[in-house]
PQR file with spaces between the fields and no chain letter, atoms N, CA, C, O and H, PARSE charges and radii, in Angstrom:
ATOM       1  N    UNK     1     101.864   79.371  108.054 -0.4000 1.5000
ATOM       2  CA   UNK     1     101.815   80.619  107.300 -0.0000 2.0000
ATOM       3  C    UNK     1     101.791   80.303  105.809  0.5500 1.7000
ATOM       4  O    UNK     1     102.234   79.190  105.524 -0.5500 1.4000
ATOM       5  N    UNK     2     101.374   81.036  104.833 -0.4000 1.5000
ATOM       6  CA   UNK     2     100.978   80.815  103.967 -0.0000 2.0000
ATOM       7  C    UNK     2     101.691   82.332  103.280  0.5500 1.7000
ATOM       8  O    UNK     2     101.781   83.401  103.884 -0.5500 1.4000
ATOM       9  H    UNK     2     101.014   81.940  105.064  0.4000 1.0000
ATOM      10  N    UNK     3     102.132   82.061  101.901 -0.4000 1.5000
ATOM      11  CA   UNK     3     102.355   83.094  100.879 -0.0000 2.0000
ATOM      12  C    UNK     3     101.470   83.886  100.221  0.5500 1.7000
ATOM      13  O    UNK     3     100.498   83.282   99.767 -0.5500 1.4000
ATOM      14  H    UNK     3     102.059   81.193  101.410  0.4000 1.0000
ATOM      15  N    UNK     4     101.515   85.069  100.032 -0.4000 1.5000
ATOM      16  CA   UNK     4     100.520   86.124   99.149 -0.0000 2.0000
ATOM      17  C    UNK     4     101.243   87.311   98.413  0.5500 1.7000
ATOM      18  O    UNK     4     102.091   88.083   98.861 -0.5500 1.4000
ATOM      19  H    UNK     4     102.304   85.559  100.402  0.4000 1.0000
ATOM      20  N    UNK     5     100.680   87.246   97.168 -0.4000 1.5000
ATOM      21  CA   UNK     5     101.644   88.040   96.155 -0.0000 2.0000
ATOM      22  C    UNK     5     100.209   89.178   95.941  0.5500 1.7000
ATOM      23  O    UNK     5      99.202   88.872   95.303 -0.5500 1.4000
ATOM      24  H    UNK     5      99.991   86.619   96.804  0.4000 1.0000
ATOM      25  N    UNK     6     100.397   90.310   96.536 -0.4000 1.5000
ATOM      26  CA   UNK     6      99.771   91.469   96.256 -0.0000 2.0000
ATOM      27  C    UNK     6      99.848   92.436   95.618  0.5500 1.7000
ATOM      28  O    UNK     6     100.954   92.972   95.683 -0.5500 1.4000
ATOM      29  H    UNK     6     101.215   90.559   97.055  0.4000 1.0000
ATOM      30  N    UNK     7      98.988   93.011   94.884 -0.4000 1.5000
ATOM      31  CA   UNK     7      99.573   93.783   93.308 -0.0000 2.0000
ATOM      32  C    UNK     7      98.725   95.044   93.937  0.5500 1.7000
ATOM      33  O    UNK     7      97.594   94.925   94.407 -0.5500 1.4000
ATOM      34  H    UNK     7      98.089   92.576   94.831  0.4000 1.0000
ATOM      35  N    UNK     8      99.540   96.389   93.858 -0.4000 1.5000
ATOM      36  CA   UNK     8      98.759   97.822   93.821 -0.0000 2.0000
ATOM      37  C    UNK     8      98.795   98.087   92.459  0.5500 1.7000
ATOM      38  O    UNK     8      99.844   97.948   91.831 -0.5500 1.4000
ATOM      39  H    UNK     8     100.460   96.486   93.476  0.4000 1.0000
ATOM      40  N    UNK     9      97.495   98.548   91.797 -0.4000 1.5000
ATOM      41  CA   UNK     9      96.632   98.693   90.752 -0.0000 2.0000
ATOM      42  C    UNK     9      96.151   99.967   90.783  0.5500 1.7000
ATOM      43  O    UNK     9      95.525  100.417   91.743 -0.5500 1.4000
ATOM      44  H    UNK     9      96.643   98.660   92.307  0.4000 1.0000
ATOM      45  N    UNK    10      96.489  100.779   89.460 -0.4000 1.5000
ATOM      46  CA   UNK    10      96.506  102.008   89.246 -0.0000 2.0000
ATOM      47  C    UNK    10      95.714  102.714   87.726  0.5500 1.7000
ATOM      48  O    UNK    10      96.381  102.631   86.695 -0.5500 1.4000
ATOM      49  H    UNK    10      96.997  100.413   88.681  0.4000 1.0000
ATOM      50  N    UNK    11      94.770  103.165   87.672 -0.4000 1.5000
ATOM      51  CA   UNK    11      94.193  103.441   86.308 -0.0000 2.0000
ATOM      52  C    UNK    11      94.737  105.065   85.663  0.5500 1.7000
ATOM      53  O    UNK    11      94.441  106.100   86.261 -0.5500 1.4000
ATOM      54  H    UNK    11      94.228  103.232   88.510  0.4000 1.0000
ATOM      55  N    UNK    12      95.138  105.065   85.032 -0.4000 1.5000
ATOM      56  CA   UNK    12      95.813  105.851   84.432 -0.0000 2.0000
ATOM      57  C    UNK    12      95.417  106.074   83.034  0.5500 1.7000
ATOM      58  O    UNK    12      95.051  105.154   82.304 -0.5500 1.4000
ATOM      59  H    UNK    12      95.378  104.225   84.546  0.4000 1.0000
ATOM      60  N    UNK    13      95.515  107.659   82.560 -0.4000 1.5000
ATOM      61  CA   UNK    13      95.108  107.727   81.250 -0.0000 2.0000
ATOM      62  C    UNK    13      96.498  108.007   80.493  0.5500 1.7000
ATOM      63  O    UNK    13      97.219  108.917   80.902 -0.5500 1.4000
ATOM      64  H    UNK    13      95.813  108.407   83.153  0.4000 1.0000
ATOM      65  N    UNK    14      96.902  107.166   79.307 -0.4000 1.5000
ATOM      66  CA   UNK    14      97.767  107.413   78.498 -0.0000 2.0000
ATOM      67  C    UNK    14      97.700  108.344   77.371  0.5500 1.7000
ATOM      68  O    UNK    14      96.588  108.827   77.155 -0.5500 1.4000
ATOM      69  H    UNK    14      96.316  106.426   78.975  0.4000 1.0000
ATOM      70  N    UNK    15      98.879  108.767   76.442 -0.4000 1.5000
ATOM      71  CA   UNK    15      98.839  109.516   75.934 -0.0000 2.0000
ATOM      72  C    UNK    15      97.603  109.619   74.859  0.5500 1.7000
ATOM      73  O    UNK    15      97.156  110.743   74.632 -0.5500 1.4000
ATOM      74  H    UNK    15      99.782  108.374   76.618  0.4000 1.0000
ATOM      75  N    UNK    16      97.231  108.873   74.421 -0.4000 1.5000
ATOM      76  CA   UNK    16      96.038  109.019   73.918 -0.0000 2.0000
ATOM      77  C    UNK    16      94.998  108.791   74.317  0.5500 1.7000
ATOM      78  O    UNK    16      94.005  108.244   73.838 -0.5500 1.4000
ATOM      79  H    UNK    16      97.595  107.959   74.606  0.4000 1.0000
ATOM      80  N    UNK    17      95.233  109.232   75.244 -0.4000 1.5000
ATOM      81  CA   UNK    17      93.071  109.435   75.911 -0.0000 2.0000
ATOM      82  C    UNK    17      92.351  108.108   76.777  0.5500 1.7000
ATOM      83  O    UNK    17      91.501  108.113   77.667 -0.5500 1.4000
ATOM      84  H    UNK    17      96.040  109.676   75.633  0.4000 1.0000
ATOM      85  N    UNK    18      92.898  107.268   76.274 -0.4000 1.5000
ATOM      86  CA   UNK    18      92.975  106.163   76.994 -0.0000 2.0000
ATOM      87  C    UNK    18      93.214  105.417   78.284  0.5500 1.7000
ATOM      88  O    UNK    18      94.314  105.294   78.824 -0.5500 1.4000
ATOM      89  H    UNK    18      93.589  107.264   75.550  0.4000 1.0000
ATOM      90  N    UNK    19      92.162  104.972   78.683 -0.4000 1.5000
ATOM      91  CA   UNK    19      92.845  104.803   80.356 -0.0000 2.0000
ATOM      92  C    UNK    19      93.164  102.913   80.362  0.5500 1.7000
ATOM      93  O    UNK    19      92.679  101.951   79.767 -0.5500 1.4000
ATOM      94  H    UNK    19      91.269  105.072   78.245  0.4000 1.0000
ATOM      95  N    UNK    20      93.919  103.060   81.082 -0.4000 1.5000
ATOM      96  CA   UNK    20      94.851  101.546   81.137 -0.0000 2.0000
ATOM      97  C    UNK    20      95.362  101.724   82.279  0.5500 1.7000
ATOM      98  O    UNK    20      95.737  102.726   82.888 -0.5500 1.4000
ATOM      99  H    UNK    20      94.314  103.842   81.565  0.4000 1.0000
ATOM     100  N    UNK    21      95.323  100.079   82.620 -0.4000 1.5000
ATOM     101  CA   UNK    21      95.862   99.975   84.074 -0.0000 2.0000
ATOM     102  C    UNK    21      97.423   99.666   84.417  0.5500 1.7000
ATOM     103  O    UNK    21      98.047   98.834   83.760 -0.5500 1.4000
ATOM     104  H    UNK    21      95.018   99.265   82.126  0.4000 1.0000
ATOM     105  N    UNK    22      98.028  100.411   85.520 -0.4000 1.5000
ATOM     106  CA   UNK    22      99.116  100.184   86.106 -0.0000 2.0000
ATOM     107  C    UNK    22      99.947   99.617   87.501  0.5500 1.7000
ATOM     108  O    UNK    22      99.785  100.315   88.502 -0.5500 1.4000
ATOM     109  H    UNK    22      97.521  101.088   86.054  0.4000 1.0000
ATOM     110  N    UNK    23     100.554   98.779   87.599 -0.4000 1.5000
ATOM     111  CA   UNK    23     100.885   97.768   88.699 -0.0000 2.0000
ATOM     112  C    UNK    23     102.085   98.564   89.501  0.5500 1.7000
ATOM     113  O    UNK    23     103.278   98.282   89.380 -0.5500 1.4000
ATOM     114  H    UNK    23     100.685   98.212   86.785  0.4000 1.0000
ATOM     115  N    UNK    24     101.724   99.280   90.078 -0.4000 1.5000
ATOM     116  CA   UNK    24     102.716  100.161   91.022 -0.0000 2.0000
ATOM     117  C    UNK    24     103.236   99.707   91.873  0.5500 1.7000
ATOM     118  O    UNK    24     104.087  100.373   92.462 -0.5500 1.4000
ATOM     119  H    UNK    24     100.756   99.509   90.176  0.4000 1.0000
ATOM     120  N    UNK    25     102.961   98.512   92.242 -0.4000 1.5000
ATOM     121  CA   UNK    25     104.236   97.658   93.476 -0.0000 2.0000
ATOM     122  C    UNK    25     103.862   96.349   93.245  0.5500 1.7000
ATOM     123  O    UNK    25     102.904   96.363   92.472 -0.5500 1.4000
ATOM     124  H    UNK    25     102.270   97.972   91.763  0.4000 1.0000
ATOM     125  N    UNK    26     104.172   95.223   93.555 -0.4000 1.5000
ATOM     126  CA   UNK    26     104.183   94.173   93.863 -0.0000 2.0000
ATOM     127  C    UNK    26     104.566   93.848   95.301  0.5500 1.7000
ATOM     128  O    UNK    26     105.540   94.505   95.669 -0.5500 1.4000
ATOM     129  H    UNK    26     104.950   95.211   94.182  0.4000 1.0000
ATOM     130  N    UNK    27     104.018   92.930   96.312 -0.4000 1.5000
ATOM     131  CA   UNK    27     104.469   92.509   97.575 -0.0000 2.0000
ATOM     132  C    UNK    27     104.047   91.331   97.782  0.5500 1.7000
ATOM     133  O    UNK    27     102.939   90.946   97.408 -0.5500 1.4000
ATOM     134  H    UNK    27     103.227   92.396   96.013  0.4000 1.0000
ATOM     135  N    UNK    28     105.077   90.458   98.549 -0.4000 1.5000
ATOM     136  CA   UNK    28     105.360   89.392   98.480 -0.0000 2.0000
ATOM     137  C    UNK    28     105.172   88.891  100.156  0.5500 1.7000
ATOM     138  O    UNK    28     106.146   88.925  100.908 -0.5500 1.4000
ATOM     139  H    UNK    28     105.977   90.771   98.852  0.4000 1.0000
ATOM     140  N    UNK    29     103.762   88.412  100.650 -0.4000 1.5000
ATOM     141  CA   UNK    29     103.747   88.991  101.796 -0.0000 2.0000
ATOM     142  C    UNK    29     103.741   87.252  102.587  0.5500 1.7000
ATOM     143  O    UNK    29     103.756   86.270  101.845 -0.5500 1.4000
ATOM     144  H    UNK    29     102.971   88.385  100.038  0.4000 1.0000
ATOM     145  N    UNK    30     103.724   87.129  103.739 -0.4000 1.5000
ATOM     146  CA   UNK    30     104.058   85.550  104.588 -0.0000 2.0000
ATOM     147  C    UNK    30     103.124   85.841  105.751  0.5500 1.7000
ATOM     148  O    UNK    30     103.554   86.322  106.800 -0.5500 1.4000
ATOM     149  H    UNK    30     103.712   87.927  104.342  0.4000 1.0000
ATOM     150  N    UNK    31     101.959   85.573  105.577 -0.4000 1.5000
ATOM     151  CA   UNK    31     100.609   85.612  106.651 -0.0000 2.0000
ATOM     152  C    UNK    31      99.691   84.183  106.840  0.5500 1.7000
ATOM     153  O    UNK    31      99.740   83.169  106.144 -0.5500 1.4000
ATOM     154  H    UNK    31     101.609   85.183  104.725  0.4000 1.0000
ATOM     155  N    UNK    32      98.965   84.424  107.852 -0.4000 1.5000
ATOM     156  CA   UNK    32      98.132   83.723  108.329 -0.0000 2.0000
ATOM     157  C    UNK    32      96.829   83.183  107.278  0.5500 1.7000
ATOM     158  O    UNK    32      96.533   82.007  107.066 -0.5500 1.4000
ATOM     159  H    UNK    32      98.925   85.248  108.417  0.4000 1.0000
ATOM     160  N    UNK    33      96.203   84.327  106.739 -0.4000 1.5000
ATOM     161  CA   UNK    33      95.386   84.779  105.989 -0.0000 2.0000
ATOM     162  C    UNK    33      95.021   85.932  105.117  0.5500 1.7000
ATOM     163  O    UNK    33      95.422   87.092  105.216 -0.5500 1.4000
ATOM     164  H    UNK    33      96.443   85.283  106.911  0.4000 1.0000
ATOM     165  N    UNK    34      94.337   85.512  104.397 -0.4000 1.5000
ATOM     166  CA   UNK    34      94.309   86.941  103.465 -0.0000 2.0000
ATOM     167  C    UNK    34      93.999   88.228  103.601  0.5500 1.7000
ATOM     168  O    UNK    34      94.367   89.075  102.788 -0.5500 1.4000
ATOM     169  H    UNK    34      94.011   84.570  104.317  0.4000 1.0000
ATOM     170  N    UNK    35      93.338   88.472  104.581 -0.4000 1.5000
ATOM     171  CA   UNK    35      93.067   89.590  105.672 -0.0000 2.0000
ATOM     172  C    UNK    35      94.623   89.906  106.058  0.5500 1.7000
ATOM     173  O    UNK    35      95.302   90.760  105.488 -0.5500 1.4000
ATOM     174  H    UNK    35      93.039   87.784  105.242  0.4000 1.0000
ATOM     175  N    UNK    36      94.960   89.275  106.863 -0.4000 1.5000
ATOM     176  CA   UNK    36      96.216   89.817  106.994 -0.0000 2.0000
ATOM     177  C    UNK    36      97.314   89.941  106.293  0.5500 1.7000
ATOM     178  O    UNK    36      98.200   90.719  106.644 -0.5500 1.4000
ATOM     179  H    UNK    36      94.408   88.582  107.326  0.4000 1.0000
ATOM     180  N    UNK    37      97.395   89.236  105.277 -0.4000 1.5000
ATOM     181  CA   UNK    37      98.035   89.565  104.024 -0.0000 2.0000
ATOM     182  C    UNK    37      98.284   90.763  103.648  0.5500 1.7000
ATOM     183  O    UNK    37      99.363   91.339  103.507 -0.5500 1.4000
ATOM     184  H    UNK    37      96.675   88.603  104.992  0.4000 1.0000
ATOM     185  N    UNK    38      96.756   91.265  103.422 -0.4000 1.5000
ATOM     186  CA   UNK    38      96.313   92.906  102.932 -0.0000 2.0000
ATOM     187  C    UNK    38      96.733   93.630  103.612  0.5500 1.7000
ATOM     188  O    UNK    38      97.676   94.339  103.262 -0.5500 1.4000
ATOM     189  H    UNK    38      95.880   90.797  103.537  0.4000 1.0000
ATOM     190  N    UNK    39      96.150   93.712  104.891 -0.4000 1.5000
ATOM     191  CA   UNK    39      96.696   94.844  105.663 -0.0000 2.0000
ATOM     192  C    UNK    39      98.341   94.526  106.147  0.5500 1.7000
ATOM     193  O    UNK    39      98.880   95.553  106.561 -0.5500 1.4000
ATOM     194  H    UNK    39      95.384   93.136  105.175  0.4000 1.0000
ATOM     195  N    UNK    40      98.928   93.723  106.165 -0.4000 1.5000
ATOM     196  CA   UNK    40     100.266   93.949  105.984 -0.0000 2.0000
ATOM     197  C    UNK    40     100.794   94.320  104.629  0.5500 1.7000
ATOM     198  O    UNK    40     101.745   95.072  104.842 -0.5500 1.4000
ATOM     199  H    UNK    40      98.490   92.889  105.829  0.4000 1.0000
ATOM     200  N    UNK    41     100.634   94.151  103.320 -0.4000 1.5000
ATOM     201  CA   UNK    41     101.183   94.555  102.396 -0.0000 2.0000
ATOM     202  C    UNK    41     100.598   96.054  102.299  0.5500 1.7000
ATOM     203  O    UNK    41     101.285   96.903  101.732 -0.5500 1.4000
ATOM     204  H    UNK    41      99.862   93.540  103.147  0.4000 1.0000
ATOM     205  N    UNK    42      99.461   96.365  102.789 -0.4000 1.5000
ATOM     206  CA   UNK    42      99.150   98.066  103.413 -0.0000 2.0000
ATOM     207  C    UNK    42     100.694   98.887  103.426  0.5500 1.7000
ATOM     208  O    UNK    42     101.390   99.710  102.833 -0.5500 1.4000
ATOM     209  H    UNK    42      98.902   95.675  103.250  0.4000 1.0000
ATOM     210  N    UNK    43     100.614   97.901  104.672 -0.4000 1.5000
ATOM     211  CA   UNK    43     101.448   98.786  105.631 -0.0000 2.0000
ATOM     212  C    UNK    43     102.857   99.057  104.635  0.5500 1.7000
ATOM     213  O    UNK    43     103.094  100.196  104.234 -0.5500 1.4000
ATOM     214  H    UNK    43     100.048   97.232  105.154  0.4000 1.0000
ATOM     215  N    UNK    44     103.810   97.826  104.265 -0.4000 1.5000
ATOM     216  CA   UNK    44     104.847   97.940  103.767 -0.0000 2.0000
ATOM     217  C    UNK    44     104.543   98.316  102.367  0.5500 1.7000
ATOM     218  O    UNK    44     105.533   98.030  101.695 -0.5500 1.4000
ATOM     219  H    UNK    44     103.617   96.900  104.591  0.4000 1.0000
ATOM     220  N    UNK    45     103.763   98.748  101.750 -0.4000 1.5000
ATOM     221  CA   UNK    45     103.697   99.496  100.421 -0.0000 2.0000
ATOM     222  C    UNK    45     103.714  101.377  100.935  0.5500 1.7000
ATOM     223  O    UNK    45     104.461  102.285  100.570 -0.5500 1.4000
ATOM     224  H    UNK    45     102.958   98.981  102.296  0.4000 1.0000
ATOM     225  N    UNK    46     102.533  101.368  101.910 -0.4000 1.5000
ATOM     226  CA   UNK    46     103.224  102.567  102.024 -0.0000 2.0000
ATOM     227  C    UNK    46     104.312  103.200  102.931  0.5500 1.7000
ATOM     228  O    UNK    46     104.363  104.419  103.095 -0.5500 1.4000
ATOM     229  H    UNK    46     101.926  100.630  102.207  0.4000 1.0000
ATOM     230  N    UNK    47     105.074  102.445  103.441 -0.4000 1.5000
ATOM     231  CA   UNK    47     106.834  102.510  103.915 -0.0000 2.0000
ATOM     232  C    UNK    47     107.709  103.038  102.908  0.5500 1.7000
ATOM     233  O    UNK    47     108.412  104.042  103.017 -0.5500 1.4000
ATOM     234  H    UNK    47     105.033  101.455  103.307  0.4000 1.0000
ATOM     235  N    UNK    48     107.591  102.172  101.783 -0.4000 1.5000
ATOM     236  CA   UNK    48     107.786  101.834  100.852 -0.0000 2.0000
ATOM     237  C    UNK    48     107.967  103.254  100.135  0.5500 1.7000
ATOM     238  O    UNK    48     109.023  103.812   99.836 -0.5500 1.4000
ATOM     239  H    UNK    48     107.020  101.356  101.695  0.4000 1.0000
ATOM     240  N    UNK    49     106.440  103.757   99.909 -0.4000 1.5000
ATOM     241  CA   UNK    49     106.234  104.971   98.798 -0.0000 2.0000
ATOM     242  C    UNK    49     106.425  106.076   99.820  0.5500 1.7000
ATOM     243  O    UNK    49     106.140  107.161   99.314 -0.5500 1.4000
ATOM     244  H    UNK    49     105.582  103.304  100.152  0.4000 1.0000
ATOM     245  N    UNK    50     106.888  106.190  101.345 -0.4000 1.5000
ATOM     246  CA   UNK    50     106.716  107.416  102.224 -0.0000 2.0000
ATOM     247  C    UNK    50     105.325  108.052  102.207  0.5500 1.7000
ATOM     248  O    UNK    50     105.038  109.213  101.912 -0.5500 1.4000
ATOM     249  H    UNK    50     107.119  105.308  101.756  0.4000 1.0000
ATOM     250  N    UNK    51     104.353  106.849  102.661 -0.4000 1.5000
ATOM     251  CA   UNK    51     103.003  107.652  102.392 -0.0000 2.0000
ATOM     252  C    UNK    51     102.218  107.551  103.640  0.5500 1.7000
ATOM     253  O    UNK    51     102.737  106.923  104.563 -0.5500 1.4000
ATOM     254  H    UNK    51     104.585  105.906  102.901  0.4000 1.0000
ATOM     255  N    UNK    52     100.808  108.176  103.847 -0.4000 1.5000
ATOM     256  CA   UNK    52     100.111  107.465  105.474 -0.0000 2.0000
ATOM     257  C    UNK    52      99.167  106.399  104.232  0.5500 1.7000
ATOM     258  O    UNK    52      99.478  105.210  104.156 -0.5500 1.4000
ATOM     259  H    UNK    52     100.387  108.686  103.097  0.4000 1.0000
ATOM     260  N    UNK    53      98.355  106.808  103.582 -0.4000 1.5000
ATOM     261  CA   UNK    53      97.461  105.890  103.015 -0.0000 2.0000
ATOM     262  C    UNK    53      97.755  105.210  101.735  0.5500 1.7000
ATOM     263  O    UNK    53      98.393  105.867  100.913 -0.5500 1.4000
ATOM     264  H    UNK    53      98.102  107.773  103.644  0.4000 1.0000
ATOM     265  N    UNK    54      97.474  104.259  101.489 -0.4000 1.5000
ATOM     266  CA   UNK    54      97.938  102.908   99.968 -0.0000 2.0000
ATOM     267  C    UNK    54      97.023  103.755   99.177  0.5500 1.7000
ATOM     268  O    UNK    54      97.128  103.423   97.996 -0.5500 1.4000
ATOM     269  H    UNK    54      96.956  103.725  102.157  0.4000 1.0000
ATOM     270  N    UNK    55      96.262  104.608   99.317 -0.4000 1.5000
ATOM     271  CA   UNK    55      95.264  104.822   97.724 -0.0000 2.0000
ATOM     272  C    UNK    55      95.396  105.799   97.479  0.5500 1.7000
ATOM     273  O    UNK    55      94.542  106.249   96.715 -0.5500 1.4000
ATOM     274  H    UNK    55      96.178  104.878  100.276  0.4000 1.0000
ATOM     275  N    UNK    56      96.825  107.033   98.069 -0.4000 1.5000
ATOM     276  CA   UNK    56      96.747  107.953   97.343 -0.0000 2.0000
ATOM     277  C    UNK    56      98.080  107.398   96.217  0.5500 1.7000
ATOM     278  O    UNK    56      98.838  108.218   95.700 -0.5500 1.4000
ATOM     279  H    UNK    56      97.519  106.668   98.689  0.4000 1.0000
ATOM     280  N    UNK    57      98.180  106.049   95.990 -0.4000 1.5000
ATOM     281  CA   UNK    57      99.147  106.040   94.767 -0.0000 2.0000
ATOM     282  C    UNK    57      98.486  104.629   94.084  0.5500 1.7000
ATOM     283  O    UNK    57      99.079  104.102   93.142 -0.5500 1.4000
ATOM     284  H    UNK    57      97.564  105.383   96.411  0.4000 1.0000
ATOM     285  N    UNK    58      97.277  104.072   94.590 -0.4000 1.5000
ATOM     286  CA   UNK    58      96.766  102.932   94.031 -0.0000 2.0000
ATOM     287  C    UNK    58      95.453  102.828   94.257  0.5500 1.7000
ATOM     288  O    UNK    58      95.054  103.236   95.348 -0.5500 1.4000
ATOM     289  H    UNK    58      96.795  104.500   95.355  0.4000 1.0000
ATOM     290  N    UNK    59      94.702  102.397   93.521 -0.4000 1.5000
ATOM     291  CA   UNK    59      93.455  102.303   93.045 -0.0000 2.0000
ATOM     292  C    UNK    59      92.560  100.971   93.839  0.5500 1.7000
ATOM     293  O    UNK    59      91.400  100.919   94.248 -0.5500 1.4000
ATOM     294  H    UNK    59      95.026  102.066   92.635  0.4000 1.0000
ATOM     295  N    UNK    60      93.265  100.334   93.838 -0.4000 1.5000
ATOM     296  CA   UNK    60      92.941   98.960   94.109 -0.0000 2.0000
ATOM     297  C    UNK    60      93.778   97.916   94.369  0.5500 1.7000
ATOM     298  O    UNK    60      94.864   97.956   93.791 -0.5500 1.4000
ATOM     299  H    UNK    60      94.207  100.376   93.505  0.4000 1.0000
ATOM     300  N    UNK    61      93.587   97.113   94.993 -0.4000 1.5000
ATOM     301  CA   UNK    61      94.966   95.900   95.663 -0.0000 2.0000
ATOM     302  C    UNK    61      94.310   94.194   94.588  0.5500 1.7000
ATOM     303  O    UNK    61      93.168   93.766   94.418 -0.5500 1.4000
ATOM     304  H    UNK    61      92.705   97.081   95.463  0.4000 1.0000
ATOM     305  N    UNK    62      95.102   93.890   94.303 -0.4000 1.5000
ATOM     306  CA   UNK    62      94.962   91.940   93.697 -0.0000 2.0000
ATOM     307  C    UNK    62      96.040   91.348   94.529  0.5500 1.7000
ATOM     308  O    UNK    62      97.211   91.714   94.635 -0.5500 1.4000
ATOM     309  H    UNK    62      96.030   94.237   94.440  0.4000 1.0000
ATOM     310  N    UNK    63      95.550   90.569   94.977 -0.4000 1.5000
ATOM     311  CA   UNK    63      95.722   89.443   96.156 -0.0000 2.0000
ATOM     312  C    UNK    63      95.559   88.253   95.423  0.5500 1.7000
ATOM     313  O    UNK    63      94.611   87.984   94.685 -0.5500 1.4000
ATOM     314  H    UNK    63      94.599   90.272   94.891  0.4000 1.0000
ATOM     315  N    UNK    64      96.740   87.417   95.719 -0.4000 1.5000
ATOM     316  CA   UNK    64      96.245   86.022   95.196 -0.0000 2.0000
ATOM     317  C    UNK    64      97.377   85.291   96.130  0.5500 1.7000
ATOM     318  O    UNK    64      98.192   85.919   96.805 -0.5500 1.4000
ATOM     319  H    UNK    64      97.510   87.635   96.318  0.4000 1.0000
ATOM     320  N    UNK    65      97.282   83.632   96.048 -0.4000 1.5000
ATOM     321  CA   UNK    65      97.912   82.866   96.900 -0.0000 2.0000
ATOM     322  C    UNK    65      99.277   82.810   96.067  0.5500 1.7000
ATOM     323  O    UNK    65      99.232   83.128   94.879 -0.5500 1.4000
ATOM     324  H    UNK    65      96.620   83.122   95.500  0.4000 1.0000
ATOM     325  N    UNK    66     100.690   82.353   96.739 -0.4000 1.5000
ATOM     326  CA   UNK    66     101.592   82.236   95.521 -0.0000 2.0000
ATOM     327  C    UNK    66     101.659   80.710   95.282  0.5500 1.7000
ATOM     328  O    UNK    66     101.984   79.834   96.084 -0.5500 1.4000
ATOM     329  H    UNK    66     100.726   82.094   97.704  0.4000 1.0000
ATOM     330  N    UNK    67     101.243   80.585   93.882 -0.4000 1.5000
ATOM     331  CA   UNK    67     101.660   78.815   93.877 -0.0000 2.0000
ATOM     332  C    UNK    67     103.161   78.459   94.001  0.5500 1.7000
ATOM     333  O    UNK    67     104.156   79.178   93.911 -0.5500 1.4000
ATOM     334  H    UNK    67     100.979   81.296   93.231  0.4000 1.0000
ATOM     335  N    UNK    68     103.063   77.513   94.169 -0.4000 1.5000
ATOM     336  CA   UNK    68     104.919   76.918   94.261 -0.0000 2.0000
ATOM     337  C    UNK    68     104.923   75.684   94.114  0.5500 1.7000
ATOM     338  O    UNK    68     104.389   75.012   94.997 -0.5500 1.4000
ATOM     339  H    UNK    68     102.254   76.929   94.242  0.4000 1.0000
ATOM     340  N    UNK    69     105.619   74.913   92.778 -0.4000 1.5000
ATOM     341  CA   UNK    69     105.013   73.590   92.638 -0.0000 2.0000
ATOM     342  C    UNK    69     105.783   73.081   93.971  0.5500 1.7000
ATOM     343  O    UNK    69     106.581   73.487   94.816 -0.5500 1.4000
ATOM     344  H    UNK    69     106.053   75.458   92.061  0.4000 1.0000
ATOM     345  N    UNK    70     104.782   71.543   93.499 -0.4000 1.5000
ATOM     346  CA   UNK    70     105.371   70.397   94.735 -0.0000 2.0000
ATOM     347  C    UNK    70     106.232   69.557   93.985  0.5500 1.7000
ATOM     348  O    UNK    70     106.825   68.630   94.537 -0.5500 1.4000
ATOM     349  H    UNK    70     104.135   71.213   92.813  0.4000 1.0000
């Protein structure tokens, strides 16, 4: 198993008119692969927010491996 640190990503307009992005969860997920990574950090993000679907509070998911030195 392998580590994956998954970011929900949120575009948002700030007070001045401006849209900028926002990191609405972080998950720290222990899978096979990155496929399953995703759809498990799916699932426990929206547990998480009491939701059925991840995109009515996020835009987009970033997935990456977690390094950990040796």
């Amino acid at each position: 198993m392998s580590r994956y640190v998954v970011h929900f990503m949120k575009d948002v307009l700030g007070e001045n008119g401006r849209q900028c992005e926002v990191c609405q969860s972080t998950v720290e997920i222990d899978a096979s692969d990155e496929a399953q990574a995703v759809e498990l950090a799916k699932r426990r993000f929206c547990e998480s927010q009491s939701l059925c679907d991840w995109s009515l509070h996020a835009d987009r998911l970033q997935i990456r491996a977690a390094d950990y030195p040796s």
